[in-house]
KELOBA-728329 format. One record per residue (C-alpha): residue number from 1; residue in three letters; x, y, z. Coordinates in steps of 0.1 Angstrom, whole numbers, plus 5000, padded with zeros to 4 digits. Each point is the difference from the previous one (the first is absolute). Layout:
residues N
     i    aa     xx     yy     zz
   NUM   Ala      X      Y      Z
...
END
This chain:
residues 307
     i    aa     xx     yy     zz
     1   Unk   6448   0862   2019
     2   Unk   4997   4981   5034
     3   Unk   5022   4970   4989
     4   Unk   5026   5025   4996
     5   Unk   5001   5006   5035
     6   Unk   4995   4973   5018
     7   Unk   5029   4999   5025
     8   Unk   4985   5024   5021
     9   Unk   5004   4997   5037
    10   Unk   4975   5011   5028
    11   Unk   5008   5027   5031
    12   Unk   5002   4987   5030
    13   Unk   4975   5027   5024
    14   Unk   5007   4998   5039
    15   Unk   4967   5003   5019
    16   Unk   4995   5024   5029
    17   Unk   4972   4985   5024
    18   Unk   4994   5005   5039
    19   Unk   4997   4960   4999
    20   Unk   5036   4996   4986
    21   Unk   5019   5020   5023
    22   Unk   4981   4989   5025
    23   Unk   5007   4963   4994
    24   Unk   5038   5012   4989
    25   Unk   4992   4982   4969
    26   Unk   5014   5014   4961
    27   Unk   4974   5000   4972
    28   Unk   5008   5006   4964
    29   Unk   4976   4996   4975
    30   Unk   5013   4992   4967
    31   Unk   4979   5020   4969
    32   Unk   4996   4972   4976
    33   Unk   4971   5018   4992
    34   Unk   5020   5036   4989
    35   Unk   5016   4977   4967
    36   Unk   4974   5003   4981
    37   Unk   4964   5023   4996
    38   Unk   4985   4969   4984
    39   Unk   5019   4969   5005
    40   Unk   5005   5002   5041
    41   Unk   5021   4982   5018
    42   Unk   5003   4962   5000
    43   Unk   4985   5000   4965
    44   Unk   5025   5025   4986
    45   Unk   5028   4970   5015
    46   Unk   4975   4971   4986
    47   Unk   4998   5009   4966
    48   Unk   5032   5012   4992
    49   Unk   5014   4968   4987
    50   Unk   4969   4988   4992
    51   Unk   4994   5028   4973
    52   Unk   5034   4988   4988
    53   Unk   4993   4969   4996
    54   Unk   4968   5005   4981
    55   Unk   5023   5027   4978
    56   Unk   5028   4972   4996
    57   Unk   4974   4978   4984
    58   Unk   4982   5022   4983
    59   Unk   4966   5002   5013
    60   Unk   4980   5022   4993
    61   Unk   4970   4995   5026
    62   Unk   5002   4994   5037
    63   Unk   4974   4981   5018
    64   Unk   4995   5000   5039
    65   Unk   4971   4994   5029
    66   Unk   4988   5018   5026
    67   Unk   4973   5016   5021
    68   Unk   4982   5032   4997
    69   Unk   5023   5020   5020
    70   Unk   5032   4984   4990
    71   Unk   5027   5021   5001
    72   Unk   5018   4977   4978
    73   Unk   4973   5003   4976
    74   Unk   5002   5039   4996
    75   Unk   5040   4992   5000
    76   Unk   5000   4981   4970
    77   Unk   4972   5022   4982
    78   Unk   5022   5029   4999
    79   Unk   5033   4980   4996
    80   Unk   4985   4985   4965
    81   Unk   4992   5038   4990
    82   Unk   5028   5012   5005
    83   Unk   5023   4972   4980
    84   Unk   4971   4996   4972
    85   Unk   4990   4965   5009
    86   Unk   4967   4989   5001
    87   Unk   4984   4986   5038
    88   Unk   4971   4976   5008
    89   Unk   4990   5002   5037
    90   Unk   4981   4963   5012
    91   Unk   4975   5019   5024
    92   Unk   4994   4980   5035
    93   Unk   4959   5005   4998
    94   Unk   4973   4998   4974
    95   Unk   4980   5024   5022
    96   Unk   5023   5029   4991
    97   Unk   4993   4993   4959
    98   Unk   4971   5025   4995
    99   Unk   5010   5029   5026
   100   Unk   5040   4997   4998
   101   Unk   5005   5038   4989
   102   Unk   4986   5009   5033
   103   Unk   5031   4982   5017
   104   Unk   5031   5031   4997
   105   Unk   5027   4970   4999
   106   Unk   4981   4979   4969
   107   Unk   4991   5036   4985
   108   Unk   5035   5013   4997
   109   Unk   5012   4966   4992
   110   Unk   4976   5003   4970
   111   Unk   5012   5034   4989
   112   Unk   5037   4990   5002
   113   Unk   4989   4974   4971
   114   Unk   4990   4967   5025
   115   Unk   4974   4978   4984
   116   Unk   4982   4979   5027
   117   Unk   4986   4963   5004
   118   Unk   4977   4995   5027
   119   Unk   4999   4966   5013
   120   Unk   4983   4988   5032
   121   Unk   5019   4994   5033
   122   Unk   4996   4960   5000
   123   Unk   5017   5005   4960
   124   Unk   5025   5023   5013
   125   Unk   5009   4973   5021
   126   Unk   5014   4981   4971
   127   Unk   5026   5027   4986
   128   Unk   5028   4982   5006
   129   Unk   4989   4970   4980
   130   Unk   5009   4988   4966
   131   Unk   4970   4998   4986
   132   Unk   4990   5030   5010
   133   Unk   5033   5016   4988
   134   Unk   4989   4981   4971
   135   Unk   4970   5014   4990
   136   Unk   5010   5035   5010
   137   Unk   5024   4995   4966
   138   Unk   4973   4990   4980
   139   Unk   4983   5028   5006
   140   Unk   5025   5029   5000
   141   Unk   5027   4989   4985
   142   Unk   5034   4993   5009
   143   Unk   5014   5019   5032
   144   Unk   5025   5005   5028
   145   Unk   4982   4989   5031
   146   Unk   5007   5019   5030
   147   Unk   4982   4983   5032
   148   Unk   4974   5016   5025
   149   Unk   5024   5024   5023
   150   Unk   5030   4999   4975
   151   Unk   5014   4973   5020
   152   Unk   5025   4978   4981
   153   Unk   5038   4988   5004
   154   Unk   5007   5038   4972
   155   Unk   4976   5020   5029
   156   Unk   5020   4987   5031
   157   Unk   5031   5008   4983
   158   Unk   4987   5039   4992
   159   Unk   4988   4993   5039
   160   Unk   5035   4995   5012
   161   Unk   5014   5035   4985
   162   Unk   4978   5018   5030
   163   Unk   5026   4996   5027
   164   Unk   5033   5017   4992
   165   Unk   5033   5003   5019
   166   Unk   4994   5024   5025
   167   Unk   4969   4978   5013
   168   Unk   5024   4979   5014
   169   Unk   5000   5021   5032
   170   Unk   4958   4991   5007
   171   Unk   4995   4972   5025
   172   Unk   4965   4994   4989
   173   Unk   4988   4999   4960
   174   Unk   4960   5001   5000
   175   Unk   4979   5002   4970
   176   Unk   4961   4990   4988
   177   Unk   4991   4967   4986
   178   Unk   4977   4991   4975
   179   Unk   5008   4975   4973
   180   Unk   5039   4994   5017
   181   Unk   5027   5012   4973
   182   Unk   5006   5033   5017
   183   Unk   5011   4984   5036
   184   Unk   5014   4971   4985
   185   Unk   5022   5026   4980
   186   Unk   5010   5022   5031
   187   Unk   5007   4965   5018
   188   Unk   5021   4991   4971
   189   Unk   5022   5033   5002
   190   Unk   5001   5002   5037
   191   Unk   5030   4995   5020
   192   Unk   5001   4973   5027
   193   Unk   4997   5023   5034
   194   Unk   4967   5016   4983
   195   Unk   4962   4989   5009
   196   Unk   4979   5003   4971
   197   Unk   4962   5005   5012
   198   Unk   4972   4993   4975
   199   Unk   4967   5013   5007
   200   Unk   4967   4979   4984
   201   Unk   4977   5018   4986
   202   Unk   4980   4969   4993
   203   Unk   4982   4977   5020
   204   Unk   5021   4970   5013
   205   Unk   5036   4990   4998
   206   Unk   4998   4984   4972
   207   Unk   5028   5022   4984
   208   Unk   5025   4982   5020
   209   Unk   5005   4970   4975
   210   Unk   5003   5029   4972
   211   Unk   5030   5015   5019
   212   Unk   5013   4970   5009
   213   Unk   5004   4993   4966
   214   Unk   5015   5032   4983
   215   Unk   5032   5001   5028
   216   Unk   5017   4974   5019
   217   Unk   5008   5025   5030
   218   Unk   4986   4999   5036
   219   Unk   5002   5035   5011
   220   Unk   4963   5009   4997
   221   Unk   4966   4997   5015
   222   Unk   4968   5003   4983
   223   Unk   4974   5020   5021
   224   Unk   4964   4997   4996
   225   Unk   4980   5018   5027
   226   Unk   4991   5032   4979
   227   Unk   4984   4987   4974
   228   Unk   4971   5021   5012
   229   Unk   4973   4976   4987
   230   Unk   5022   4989   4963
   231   Unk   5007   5015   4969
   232   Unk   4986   5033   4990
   233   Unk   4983   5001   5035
   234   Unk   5003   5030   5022
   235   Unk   4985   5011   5035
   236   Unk   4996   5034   5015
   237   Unk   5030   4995   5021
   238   Unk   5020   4999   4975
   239   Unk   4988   5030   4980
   240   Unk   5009   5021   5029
   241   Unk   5030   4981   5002
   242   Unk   5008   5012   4963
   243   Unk   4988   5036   5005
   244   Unk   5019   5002   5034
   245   Unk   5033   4991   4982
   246   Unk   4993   5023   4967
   247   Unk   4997   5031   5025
   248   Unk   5028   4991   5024
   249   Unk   5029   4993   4971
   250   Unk   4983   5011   4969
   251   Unk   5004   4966   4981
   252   Unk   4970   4980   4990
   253   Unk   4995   4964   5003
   254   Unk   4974   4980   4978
   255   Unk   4977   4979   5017
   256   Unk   5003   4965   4987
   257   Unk   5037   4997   5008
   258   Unk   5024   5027   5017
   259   Unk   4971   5013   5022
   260   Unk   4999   4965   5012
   261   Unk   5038   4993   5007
   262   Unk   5002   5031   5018
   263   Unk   4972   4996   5025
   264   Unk   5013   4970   5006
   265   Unk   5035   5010   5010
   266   Unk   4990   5032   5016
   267   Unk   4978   4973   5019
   268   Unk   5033   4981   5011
   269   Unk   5019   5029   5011
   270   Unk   4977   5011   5019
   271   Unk   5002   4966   5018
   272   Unk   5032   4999   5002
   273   Unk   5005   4972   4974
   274   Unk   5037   5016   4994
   275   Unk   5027   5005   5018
   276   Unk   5007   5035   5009
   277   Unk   5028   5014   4975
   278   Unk   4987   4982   4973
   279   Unk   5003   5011   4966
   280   Unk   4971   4990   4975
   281   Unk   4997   5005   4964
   282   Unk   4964   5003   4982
   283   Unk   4994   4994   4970
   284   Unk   4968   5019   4981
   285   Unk   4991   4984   4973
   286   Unk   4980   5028   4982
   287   Unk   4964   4992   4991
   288   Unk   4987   5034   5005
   289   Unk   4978   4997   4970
   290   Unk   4976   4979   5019
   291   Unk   4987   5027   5028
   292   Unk   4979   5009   4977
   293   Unk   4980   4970   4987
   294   Unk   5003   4994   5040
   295   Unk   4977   5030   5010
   296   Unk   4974   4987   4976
   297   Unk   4994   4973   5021
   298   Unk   5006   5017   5031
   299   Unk   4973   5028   4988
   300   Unk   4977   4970   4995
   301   Unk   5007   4987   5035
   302   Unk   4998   5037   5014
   303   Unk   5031   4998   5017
   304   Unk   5027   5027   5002
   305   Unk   5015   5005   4968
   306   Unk   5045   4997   4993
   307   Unk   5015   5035   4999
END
């Protein structure tokens, strides 16, 4: 049973690059995404307490948001299979109602016992309101609410578990952003010579007031210039990016988040944003599940497809 292990802690894996020796610059990329086959990464760390909680008070149905590749929507899927609870995904897109089993995420979300509710995006908007809360009740019931991303104060703390003793000795804590908790978490546990980077993968910096709220520390820096178009959004560039990295080290990166981060901060070393000895910890997040609904759309686009 997955509860019974959830203290697990992720390998640190030193990278071996031309780029890196010749910047004299240490990469390690902390496999976040090795926890778990299903629940990768920062969703294994975001639901752990959360699951808890819901067990504590004796719920038997979880209810979340997100999009059609959400990673966090596959997470929670399989996490309410395993421990026999029910789960009621809140679907970003009324579009996706009548072809959703073509969509690998939704589909295995489905077959690990998720029941959808397709709303539209401007209705979506409202998921953090009352009355929408509200009338979500009315019609399924009572449930433990876990919000789009798993971000909440029980998801930060699983969030600050990621960094362990031994990370002490990085100069430089970098991970990918999407809804906050994850680098508000790695903020939270990081010591006060440490940098933590956090790479948007959305549109704007609009995160920043999220952060800002979840730690009271000053020892980061949100980054948003690979963003590569927003959420879910991916170029050519960055395929090749993806498939470069897979083939040099072996490890792949999903497109929507990790891909992102580390183009990013390959992008920096390369211009000579660090100082030479530097020692930099990355954090990969998991997410794999989505290179697959990812090549749909990349088929549809006929670009190069994620190895």
């Amino acid at each position: 049973m997955w509860l019974n292990s959830l203290n697990l802690q992720s390998i640190n894996q030193y990278l071996q690059l031309p780029i890196l020796e010749e910047k004299n610059i240490i990469l390690a990329l902390k496999r976040e995404d090795l926890l778990h086959p299903f629940i990768s990464g920062n969703k294994y760390r975001k639901l752990k307490y959360n699951l808890k909680a819901a067990r504590e008070k004796g719920c038997s149905t979880l209810l979340t948001f997100g999009g059609a590749f959400s990673n966090h929507i596959a997470a929670v899927a399989f996490a309410g299979r395993e421990r026999g609870i029910k789960t009621i995904g809140v679907i970003r897109g009324e579009e996706l109602q009548d072809n959703w089993h073509q969509n690998p995420t939704l589909a295995q979300a489905y077959e690990n016992g998720m029941r959808f509710k397709f709303v539209s995006r401007q209705a979506y908007k409202e998921k953090d309101n009352t009355e929408f809360i509200t009338q979500l009740k009315k019609q399924y019931g009572d449930f433990y609410l876990i919000p789009e991303g798993g971000t909440n104060p029980l998801a930060v703390k699983g969030c600050e578990e990621i960094l362990v003793a031994q990370d002490s000795e990085f100069d430089v804590i970098c991970t990918c952003v999407g809804t906050g908790g994850t680098v508000g978490g790695l903020i939270n546990s990081s010591h006060q010579h440490q940098q933590v980077l956090g790479f948007s993968a959305l549109k704007g910096s609009f995160i920043k007031e999220t952060i800002s709220q979840i730690t009271i520390k000053k020892n980061w820096r949100l980054i948003t210039e690979y963003h590569f178009g927003g959420y879910a959004k991916i170029t050519n560039e960055l395929v090749v990016f993806i498939n470069n990295f897979k083939a040099e080290t072996g490890i792949p990166l999903d497109p929507i988040y990790t891909g992102k981060m580390l183009f990013g901060l390959y992008h920096m070393i390369k211009n000579d944003n660090f100082a030479e000895g530097t020692k930099i910890l990355a954090v990969h997040t998991g997410g794999i599940q989505g290179i697959e609904g990812m090549n749909t759309v990349l088929k549809k686009k006929n670009l190069p497809l994620l190895e």
